[in-house]
C-alpha positions, -999 to +999 in steps of 0.1 A: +102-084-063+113-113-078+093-122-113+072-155-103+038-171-112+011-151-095-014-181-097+008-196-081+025-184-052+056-198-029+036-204+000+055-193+038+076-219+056+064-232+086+090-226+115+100-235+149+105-208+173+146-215+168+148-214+132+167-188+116+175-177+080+208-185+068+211-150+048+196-114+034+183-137+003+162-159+022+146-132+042+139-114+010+128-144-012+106-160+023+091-126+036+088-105+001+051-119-012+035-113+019+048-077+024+039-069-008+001-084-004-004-066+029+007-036+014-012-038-022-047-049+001-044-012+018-029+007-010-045-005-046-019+003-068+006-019-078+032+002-083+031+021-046+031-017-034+065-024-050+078+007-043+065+007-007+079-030-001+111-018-011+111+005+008+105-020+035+131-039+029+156-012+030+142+002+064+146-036+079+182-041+063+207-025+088+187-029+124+177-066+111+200-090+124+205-129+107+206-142+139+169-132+149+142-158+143+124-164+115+094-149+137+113-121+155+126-111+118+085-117+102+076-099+135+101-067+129+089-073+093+055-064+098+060-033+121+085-017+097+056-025+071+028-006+093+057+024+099+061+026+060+027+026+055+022+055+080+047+078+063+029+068+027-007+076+041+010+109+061+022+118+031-002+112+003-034+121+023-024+139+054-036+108+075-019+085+091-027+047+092-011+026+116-030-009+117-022-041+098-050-062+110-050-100+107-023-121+109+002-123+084+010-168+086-009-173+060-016-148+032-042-150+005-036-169-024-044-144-052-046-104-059-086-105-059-089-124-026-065-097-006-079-065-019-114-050-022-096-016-030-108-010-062-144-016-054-142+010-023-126+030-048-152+031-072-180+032-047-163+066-034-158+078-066-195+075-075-205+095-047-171+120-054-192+154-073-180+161-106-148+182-101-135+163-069-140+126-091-124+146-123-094+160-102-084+128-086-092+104-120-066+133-140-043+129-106-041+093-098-060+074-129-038+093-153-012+104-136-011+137-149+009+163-132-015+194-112-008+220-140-013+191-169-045+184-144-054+221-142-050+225-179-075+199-190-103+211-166-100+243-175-089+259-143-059+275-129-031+255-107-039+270-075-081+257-081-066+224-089-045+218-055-075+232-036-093+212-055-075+182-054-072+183-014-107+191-006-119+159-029-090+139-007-106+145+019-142+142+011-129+104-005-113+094+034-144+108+048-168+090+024-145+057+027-144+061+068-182+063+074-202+056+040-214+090+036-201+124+030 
């Protein structure tokens, strides 16, 4: 993404249903904040947002057309986001997530307002036992490999994917209904 002032922020143009983009640029520069917000409020981490809205952007780049509208393109936009973010979730936590709820017109105007992910996050952790919240803190806080993982709780490689998975998905479960 372009480097610009998050307080802020270019806000979307309004459009008629006729009005097209005159090039990839534009799409990019009118469309790129609000992917990236939609995706940070369901992922948390800054840098799976950029990479994910990349990735975005690449998917849309050869079916896209110039000569779609403004909405058809913010339209094909947001389904290659919710695609993306499938594949991510699928990937990462053997879950698939396929809803982008809300409409997209007008985005938050801050980080804080679109994401209550790191509150969920720590109210999961807190109710994560010991092992399954040290595991994923090593994992994901860290960003330690599984043996550099393994290796500072004292456990071998295999205890620490098993490990690892089973504290997954206790987390989804906890952040689905509340509870374990």
């Amino acid at each position: 993404m372009t480097s610009r002032d998050p307080a802020h922020p270019r806000p979307l143009r309004v459009v008629s249903s006729d009005d097209r983009y005159p090039d990839w640029e534009a799409v990019y520069e009118d469309n790129a904040t609000w992917v990236y917000r939609t995706i940070y409020a369901r992922v948390g981490n800054q840098a799976d947002a950029e990479d994910l809205t990349a990735e975005v952007f690449m998917a849309a780049l050869r079916p896209l057309r110039l000569t779609a509208s403004v909405a058809e393109v913010r339209s094909y936009l947001k389904n290659t986001a919710r695609t993306v973010l499938a594949a991510h979730w699928r990937q990462t936590m053997g879950r698939e997530i396929t809803e982008i709820e809300g409409d997209i017109a007008a985005p938050p105007g801050s980080e804080e307002a679109i994401s209550t992910a790191p509150e969920r996050v720590a109210t999961v952790m807190e109710t994560l036992p010991d092992n399954y919240r040290r595991i994923l803190e090593l994992r994901f806080l860290q960003n330690l490999s599984i043996k550099e993982s393994a290796s500072a709780m004292g456990v071998s490689v295999a205890n620490a994917k098993v490990l690892q998975h089973r504290a997954l998905r206790l987390a989804a479960q906890v952040n689905e209904k509340g509870a374990p």
